[in-house]
mmCIF file of the C-alpha atoms, coordinates in Angstrom:
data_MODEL
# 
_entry.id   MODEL 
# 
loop_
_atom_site.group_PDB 
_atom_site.id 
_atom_site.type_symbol 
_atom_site.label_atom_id 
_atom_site.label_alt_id 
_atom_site.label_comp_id 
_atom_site.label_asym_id 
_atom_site.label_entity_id 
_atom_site.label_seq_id 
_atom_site.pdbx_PDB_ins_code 
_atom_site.Cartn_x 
_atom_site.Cartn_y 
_atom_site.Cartn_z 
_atom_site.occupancy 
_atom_site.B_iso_or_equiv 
_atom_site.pdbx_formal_charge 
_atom_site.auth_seq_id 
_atom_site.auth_comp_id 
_atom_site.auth_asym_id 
_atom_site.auth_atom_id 
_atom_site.pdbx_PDB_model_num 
ATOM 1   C CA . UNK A 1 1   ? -1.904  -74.577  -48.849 1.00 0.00 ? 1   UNK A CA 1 
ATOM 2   C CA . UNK A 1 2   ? -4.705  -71.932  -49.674 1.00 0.00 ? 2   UNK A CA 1 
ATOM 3   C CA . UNK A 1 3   ? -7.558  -72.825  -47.717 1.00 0.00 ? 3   UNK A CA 1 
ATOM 4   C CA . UNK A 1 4   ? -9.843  -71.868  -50.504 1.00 0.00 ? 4   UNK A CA 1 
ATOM 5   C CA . UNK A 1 5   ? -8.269  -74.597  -52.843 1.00 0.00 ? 5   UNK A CA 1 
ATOM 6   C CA . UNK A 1 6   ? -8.922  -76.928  -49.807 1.00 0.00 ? 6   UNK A CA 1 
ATOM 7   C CA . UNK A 1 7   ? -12.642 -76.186  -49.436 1.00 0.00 ? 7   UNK A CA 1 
ATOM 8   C CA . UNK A 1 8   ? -13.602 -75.922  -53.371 1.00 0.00 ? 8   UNK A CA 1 
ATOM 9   C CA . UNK A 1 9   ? -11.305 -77.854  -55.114 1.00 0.00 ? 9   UNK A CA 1 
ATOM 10  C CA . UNK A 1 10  ? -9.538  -80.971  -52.853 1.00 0.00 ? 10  UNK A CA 1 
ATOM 11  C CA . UNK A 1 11  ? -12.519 -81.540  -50.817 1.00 0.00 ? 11  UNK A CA 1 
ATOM 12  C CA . UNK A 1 12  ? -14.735 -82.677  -53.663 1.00 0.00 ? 12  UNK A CA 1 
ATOM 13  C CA . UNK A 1 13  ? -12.215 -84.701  -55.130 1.00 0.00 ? 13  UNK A CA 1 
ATOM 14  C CA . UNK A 1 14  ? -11.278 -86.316  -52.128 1.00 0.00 ? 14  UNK A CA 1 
ATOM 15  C CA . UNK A 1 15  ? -14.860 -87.099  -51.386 1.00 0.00 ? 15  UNK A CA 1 
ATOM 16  C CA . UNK A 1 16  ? -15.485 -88.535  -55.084 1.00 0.00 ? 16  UNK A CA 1 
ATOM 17  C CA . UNK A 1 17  ? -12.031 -90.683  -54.434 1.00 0.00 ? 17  UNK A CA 1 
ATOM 18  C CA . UNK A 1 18  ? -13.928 -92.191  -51.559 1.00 0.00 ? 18  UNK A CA 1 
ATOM 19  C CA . UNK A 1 19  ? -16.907 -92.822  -52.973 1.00 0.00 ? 19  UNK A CA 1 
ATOM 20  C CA . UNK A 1 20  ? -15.540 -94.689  -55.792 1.00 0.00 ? 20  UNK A CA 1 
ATOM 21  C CA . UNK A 1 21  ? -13.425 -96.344  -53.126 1.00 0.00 ? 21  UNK A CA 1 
ATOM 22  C CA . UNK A 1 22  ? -16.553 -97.758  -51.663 1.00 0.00 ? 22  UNK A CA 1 
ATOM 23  C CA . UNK A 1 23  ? -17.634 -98.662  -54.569 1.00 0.00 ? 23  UNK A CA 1 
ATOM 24  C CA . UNK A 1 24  ? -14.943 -100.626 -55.807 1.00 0.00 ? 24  UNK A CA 1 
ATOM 25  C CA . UNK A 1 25  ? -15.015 -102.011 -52.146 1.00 0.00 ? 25  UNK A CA 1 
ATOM 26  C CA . UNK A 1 26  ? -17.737 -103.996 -53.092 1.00 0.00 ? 26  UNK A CA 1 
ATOM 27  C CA . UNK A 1 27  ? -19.723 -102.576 -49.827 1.00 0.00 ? 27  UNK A CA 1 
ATOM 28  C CA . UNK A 1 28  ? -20.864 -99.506  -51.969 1.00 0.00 ? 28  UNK A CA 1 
ATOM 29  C CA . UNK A 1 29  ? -24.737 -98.339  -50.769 1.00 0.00 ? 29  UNK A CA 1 
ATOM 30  C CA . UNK A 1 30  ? -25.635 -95.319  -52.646 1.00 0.00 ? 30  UNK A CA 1 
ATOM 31  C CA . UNK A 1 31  ? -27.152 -93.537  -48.962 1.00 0.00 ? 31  UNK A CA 1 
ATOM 32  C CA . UNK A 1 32  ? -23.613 -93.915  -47.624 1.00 0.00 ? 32  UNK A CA 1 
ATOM 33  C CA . UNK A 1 33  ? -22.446 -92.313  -50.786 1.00 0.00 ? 33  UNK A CA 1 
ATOM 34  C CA . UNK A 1 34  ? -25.142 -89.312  -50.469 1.00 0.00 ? 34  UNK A CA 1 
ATOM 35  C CA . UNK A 1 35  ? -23.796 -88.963  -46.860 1.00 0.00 ? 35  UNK A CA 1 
ATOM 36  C CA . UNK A 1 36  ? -19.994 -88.887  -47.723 1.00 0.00 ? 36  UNK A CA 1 
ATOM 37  C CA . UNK A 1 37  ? -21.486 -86.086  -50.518 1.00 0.00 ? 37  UNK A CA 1 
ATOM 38  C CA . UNK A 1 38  ? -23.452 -84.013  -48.065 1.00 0.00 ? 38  UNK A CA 1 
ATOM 39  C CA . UNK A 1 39  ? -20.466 -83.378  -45.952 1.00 0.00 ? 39  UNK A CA 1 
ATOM 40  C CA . UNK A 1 40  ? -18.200 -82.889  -48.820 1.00 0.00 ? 40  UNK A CA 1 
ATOM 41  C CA . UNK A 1 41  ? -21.148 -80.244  -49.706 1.00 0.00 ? 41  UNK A CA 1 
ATOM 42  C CA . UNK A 1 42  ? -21.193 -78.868  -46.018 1.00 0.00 ? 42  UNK A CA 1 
ATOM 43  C CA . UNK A 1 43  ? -17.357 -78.505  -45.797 1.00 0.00 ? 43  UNK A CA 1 
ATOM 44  C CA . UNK A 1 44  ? -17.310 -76.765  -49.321 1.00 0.00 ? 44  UNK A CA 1 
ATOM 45  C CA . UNK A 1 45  ? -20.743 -74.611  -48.581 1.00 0.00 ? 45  UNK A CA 1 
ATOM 46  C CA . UNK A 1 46  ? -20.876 -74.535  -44.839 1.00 0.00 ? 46  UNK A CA 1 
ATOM 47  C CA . UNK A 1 47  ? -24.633 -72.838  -44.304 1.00 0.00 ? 47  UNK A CA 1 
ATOM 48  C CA . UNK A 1 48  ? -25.814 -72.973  -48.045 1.00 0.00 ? 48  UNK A CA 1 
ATOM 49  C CA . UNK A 1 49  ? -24.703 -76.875  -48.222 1.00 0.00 ? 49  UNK A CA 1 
ATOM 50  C CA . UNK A 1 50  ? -28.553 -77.956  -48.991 1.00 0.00 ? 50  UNK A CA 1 
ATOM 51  C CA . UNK A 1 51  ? -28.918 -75.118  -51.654 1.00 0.00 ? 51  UNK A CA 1 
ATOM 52  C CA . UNK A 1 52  ? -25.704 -75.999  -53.517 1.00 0.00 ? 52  UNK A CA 1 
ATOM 53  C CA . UNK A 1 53  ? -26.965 -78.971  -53.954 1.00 0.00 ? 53  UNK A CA 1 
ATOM 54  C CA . UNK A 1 54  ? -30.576 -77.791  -55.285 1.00 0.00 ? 54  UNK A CA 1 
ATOM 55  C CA . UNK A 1 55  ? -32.643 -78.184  -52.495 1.00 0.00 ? 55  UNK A CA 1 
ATOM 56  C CA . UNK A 1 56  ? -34.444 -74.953  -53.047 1.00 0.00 ? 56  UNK A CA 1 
ATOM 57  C CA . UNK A 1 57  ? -37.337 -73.310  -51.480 1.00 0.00 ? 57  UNK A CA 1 
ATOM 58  C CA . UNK A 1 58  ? -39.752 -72.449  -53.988 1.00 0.00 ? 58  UNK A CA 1 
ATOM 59  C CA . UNK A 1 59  ? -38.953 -76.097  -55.223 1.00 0.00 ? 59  UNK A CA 1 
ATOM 60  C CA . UNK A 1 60  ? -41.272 -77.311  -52.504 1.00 0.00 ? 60  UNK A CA 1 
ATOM 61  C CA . UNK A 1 61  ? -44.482 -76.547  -54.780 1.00 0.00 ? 61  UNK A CA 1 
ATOM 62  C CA . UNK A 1 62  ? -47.451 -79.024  -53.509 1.00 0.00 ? 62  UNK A CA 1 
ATOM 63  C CA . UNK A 1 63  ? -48.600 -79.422  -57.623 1.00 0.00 ? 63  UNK A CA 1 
ATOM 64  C CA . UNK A 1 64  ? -44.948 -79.851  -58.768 1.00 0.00 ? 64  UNK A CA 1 
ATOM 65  C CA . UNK A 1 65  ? -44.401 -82.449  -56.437 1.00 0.00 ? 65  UNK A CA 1 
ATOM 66  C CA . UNK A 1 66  ? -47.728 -84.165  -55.961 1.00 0.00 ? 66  UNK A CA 1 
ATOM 67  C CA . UNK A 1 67  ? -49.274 -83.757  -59.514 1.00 0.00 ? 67  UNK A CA 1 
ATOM 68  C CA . UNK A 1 68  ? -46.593 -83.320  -62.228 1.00 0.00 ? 68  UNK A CA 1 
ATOM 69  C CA . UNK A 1 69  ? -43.830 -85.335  -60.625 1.00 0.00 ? 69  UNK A CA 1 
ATOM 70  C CA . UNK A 1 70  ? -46.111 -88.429  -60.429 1.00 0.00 ? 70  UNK A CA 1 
ATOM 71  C CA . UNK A 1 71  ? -47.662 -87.768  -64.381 1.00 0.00 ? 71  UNK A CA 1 
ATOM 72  C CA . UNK A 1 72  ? -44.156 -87.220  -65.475 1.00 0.00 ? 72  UNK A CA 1 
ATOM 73  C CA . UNK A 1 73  ? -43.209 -90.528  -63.937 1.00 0.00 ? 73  UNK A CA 1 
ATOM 74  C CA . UNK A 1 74  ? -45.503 -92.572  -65.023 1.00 0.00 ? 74  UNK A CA 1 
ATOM 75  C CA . UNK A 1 75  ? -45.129 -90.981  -68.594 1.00 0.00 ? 75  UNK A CA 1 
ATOM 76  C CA . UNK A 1 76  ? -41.472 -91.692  -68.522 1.00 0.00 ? 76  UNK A CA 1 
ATOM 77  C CA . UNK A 1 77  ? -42.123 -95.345  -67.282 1.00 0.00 ? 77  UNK A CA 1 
ATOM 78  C CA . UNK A 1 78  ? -44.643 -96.113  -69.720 1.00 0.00 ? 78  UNK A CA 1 
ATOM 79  C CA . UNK A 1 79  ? -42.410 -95.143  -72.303 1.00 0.00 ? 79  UNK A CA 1 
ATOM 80  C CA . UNK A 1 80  ? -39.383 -96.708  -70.027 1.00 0.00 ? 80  UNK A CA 1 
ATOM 81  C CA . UNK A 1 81  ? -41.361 -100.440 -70.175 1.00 0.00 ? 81  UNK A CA 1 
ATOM 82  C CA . UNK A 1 82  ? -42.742 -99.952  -73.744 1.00 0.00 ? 82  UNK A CA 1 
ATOM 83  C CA . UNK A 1 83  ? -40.470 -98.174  -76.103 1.00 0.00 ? 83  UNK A CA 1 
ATOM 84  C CA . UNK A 1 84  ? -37.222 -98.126  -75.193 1.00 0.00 ? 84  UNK A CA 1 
ATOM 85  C CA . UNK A 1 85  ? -36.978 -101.976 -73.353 1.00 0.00 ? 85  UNK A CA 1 
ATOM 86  C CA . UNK A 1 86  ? -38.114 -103.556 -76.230 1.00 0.00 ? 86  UNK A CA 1 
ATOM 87  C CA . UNK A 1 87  ? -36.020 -101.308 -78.282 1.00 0.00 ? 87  UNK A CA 1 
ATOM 88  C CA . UNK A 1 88  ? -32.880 -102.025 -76.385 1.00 0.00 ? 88  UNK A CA 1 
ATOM 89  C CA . UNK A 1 89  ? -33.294 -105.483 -75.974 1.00 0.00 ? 89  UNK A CA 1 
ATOM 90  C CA . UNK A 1 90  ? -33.816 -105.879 -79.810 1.00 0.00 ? 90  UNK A CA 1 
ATOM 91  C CA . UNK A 1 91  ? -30.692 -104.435 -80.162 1.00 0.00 ? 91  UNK A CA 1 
ATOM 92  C CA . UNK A 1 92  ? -28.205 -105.982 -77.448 1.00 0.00 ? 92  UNK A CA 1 
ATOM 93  C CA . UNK A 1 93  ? -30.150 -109.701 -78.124 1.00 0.00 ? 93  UNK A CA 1 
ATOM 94  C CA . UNK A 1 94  ? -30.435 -109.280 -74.497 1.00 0.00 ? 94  UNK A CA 1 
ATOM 95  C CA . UNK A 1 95  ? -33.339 -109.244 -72.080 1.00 0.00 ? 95  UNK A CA 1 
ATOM 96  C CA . UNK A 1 96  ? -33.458 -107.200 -68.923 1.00 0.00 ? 96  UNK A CA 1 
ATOM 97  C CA . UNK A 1 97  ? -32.110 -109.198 -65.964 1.00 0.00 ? 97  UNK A CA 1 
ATOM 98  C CA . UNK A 1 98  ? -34.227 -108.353 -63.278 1.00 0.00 ? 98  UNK A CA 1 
ATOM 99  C CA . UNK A 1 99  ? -33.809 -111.504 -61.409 1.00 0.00 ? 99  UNK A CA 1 
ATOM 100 C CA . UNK A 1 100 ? -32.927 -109.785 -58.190 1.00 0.00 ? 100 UNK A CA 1 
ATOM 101 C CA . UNK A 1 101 ? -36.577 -108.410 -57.487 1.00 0.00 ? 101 UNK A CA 1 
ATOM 102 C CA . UNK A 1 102 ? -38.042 -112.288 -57.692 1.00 0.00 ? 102 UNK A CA 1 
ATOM 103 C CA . UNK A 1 103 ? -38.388 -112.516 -53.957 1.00 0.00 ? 103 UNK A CA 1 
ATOM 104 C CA . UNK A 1 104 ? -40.807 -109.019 -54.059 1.00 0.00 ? 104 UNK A CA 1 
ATOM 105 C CA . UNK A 1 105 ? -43.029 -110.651 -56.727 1.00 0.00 ? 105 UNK A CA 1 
ATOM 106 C CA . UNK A 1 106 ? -46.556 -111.057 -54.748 1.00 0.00 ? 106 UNK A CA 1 
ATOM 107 C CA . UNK A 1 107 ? -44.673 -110.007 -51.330 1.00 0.00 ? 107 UNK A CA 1 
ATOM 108 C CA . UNK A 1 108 ? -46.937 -107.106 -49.832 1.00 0.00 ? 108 UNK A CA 1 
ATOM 109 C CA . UNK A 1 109 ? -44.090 -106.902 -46.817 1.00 0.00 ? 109 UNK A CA 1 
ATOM 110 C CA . UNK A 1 110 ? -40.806 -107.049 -48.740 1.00 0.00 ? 110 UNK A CA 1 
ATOM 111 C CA . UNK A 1 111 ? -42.432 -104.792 -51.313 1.00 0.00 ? 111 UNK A CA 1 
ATOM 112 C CA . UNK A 1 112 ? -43.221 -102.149 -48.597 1.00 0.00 ? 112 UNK A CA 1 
ATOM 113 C CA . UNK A 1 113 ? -39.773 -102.733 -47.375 1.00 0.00 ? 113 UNK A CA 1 
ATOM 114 C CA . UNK A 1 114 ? -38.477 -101.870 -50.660 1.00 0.00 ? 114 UNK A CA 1 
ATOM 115 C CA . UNK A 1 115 ? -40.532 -98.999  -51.800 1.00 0.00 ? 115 UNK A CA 1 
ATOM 116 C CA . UNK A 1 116 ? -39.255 -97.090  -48.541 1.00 0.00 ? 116 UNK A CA 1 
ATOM 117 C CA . UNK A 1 117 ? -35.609 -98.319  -49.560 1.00 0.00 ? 117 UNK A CA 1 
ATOM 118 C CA . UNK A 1 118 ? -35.989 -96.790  -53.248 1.00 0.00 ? 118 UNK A CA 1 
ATOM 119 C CA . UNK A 1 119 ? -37.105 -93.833  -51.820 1.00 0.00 ? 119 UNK A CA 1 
ATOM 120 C CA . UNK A 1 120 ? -34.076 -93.268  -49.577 1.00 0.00 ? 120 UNK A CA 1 
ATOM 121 C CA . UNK A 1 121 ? -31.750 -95.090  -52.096 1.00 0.00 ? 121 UNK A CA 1 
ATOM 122 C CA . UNK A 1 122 ? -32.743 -94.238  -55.404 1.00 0.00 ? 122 UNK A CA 1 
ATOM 123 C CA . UNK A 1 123 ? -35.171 -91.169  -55.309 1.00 0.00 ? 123 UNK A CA 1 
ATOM 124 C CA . UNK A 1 124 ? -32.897 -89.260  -52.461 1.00 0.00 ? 124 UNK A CA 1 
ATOM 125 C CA . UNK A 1 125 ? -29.463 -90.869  -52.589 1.00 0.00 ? 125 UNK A CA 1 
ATOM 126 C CA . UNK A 1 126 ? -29.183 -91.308  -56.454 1.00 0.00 ? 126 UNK A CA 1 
ATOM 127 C CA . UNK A 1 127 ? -30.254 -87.508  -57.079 1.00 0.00 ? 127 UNK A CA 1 
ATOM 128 C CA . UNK A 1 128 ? -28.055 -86.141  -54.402 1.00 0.00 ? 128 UNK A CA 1 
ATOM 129 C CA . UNK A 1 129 ? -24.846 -88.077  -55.754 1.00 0.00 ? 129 UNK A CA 1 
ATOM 130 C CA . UNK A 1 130 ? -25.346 -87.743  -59.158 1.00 0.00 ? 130 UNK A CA 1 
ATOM 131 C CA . UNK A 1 131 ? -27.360 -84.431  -59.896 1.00 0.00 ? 131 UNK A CA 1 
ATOM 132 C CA . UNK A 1 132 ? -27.452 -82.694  -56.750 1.00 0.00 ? 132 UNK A CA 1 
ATOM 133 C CA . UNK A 1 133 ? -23.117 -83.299  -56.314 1.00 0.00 ? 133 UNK A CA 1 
ATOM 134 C CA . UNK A 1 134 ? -21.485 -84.161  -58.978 1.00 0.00 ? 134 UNK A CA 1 
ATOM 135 C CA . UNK A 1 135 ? -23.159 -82.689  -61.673 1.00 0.00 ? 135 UNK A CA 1 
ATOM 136 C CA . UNK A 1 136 ? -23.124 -79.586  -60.550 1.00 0.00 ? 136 UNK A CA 1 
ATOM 137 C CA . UNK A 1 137 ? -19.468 -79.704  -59.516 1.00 0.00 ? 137 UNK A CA 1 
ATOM 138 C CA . UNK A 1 138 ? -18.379 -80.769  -62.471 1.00 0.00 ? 138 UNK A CA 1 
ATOM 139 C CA . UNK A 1 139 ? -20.199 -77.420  -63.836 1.00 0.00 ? 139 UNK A CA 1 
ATOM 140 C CA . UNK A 1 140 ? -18.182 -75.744  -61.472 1.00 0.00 ? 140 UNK A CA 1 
ATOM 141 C CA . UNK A 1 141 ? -15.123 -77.161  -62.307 1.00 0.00 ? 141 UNK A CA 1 
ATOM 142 C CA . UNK A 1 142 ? -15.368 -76.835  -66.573 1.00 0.00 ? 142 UNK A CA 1 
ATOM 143 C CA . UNK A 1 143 ? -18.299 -74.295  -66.953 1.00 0.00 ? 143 UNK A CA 1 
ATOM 144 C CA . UNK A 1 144 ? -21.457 -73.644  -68.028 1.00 0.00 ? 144 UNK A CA 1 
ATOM 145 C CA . UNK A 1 145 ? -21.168 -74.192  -72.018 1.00 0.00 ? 145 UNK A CA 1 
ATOM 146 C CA . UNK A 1 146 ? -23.321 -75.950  -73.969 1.00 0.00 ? 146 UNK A CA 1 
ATOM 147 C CA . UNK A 1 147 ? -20.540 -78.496  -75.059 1.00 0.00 ? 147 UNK A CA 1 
ATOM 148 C CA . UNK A 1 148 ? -19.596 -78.572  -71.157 1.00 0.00 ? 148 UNK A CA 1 
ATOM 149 C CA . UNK A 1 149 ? -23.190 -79.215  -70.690 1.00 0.00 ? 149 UNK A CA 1 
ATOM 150 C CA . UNK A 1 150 ? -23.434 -82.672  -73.021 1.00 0.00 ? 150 UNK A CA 1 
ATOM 151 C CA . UNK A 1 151 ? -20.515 -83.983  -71.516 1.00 0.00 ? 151 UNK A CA 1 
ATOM 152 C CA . UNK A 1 152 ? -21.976 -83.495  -68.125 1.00 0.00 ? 152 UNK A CA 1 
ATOM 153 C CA . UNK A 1 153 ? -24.814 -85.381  -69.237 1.00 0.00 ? 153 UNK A CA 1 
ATOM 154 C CA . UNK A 1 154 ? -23.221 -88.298  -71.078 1.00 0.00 ? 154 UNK A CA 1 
ATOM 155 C CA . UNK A 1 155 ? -20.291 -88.359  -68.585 1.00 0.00 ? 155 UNK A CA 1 
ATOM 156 C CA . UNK A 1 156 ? -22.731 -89.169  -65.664 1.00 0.00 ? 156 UNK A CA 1 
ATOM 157 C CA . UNK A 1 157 ? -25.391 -90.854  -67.896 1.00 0.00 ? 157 UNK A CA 1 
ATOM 158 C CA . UNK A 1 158 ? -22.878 -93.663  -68.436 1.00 0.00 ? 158 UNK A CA 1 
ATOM 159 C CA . UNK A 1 159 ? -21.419 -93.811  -64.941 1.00 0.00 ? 159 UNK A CA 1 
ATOM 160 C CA . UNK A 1 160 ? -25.661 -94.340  -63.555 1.00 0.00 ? 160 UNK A CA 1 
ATOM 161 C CA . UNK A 1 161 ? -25.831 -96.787  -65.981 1.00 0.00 ? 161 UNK A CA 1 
ATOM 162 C CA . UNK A 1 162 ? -22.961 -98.444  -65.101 1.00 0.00 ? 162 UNK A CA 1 
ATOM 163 C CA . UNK A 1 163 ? -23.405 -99.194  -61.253 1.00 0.00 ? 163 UNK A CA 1 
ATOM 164 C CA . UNK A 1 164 ? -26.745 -100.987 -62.653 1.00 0.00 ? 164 UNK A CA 1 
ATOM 165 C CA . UNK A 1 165 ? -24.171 -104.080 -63.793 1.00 0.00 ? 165 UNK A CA 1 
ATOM 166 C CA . UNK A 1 166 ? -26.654 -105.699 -62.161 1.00 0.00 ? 166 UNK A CA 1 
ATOM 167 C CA . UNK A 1 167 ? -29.841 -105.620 -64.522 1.00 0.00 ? 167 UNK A CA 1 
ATOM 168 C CA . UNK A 1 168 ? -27.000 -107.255 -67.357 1.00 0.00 ? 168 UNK A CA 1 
ATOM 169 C CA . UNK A 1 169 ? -26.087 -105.277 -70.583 1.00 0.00 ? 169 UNK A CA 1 
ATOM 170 C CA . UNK A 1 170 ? -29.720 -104.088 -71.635 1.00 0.00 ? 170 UNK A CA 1 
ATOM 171 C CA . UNK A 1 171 ? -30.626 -103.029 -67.730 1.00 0.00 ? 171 UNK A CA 1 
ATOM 172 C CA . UNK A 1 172 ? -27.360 -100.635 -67.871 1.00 0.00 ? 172 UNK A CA 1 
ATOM 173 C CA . UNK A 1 173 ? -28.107 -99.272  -71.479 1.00 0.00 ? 173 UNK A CA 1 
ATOM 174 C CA . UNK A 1 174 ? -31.739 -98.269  -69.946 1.00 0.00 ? 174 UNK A CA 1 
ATOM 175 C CA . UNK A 1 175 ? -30.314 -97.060  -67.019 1.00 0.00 ? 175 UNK A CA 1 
ATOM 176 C CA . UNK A 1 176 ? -27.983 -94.558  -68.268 1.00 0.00 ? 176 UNK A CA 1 
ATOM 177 C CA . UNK A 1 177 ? -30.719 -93.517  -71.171 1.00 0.00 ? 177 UNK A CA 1 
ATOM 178 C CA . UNK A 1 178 ? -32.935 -92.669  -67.909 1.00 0.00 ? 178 UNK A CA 1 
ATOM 179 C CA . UNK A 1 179 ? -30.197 -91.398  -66.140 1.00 0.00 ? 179 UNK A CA 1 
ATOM 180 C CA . UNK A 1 180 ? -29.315 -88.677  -68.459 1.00 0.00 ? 180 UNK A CA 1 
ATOM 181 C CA . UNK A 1 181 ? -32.826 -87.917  -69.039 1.00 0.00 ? 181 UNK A CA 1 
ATOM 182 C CA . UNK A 1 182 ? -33.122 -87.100  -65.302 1.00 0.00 ? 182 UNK A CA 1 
ATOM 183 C CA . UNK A 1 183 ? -29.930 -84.910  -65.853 1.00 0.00 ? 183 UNK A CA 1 
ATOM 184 C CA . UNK A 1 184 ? -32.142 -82.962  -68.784 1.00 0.00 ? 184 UNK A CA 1 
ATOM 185 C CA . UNK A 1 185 ? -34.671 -82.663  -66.484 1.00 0.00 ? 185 UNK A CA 1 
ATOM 186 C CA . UNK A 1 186 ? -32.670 -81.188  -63.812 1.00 0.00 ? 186 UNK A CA 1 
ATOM 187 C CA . UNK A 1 187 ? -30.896 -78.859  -65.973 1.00 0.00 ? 187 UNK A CA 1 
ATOM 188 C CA . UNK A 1 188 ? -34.294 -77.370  -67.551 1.00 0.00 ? 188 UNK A CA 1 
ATOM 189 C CA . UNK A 1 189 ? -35.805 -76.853  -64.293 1.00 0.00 ? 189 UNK A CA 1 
ATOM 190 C CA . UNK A 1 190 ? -32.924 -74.948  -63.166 1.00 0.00 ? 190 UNK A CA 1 
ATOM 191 C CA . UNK A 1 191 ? -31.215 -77.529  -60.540 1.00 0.00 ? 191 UNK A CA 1 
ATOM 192 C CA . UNK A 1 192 ? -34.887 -78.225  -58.419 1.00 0.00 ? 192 UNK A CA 1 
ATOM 193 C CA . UNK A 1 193 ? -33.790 -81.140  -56.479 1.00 0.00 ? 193 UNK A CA 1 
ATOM 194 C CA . UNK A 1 194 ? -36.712 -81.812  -54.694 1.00 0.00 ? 194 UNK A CA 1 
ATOM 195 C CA . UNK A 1 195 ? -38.346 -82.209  -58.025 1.00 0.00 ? 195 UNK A CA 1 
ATOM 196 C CA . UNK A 1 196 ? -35.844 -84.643  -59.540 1.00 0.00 ? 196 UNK A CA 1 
ATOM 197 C CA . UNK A 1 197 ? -36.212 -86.703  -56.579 1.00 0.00 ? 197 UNK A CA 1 
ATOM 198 C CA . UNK A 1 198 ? -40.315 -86.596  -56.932 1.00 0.00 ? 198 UNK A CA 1 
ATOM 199 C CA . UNK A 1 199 ? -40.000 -87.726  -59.888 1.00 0.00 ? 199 UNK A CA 1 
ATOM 200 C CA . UNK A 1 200 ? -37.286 -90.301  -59.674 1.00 0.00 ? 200 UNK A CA 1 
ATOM 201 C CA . UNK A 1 201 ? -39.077 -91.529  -56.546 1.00 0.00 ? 201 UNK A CA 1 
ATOM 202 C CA . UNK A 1 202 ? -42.711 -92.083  -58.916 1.00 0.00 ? 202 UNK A CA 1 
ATOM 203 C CA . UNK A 1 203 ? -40.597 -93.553  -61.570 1.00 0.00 ? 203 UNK A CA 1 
ATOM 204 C CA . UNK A 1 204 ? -39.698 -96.103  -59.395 1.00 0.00 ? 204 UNK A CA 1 
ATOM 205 C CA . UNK A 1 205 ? -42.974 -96.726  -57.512 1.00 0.00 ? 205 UNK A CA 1 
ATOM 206 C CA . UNK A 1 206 ? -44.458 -96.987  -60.631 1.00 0.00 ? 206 UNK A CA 1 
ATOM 207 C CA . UNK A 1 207 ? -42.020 -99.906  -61.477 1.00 0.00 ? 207 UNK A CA 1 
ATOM 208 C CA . UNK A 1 208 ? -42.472 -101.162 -57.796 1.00 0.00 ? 208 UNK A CA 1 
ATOM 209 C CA . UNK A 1 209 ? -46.015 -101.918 -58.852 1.00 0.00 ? 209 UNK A CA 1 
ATOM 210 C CA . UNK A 1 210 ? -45.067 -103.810 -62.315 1.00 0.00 ? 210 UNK A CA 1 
ATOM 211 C CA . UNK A 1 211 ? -42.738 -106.126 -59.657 1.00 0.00 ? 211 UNK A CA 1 
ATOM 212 C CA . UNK A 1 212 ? -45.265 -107.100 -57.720 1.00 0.00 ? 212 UNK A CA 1 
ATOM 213 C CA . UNK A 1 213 ? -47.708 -108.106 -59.339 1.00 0.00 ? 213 UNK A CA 1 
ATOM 214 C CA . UNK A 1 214 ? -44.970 -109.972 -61.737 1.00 0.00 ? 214 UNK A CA 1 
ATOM 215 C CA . UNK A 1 215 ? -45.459 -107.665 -65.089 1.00 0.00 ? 215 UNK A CA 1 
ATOM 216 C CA . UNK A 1 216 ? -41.700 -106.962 -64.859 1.00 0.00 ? 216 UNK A CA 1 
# 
């Protein structure tokens, strides 16, 4: 077998296979999944595996990532917690189930415990799976078009909102809404992963905050 087919085209389905193995495995942790991507990404890439996947230099701008990341986020949030949730749940009859961040609620060390999990998790893992790896492979795979491009979007969109089963119907519709909008983000900027991860990780600080003080 070609060892180029190995390399470009097996390796990353064999290392999606797995993932969604895990997943269905019910011991599925989104840094485990990043991992299992990163090799995929240094088998396929060998020396360039952290620019394939967007980690470029000049994305490692102090302003970018210390100024507009954190504005953007907190932007998006706002209009996260007070457009689209009300929005959504008027539509689905459904509020946001986001029983499973009770115990953080007024919790200064489980909430400090959690903000450096969201950064690993969500921030790093969730942007390396889904826009540092697979969207960008599945670019690679069916092109650059602009139809290619949607399909990217809503294709992966769905799937982010999907593994949030947990926040119930309304928490998955929100989810893949912000999902794809990180996926716009990404593709305007050119693939700057360390900016999608900035501003995933404020996003999610941001909501952090709302938690703990109980305004979630």
């Amino acid at each position: 077998m070609n060892k180029t087919f190995l390399t470009t085209k097996l390796t990353p389905v064999i290392a999606i296979v797995l993932c969604y193995i895990l997943y269905l495995s019910g011991n599925f942790y989104m840094i485990i999944a990043a991992l299992i991507l990163l090799i995929a990404s240094a088998i396929e890439y060998k020396k360039e595996i952290f620019s394939s996947l967007g980690f470029q230099r000049k994305g490692i701008n102090i302003k970018n990532l210390l100024i507009v990341a954190p504005l953007l986020g907190i932007v998006i949030f706002f209009f996260y917690g007070y457009v689209m949730m009300p929005s959504v749940t008027y539509l689905t009859g459904q509020p946001i189930d986001f029983s499973v961040f009770e115990p953080y609620k007024g919790n200064l060390p489980a909430t400090l415990s959690l903000f450096a999990l969201i950064w690993a998790s969500a921030a790093f893992g969730e942007e390396i799976v889904f826009r540092g790896y697979l969207m960008r492979q599945f670019t690679k795979f069916f092109g650059s078009s602009k139809i290619s491009l949607v399909i990217n979007i809503l294709l992966f969109g769905f799937i982010f909102g999907y593994i949030h089963a947990y926040q119930g119907l309304s928490g998955q519709i929100l989810s893949g809404i912000t999902g794809m909008l990180l996926a716009i983000i990404f593709h305007i900027r050119k693939n700057d992963l360390w900016f999608n991860i900035a501003l995933h990780g404020f996003i999610d600080t941001v909501a952090l905050v709302y938690i703990y003080y109980g305004w979630l």
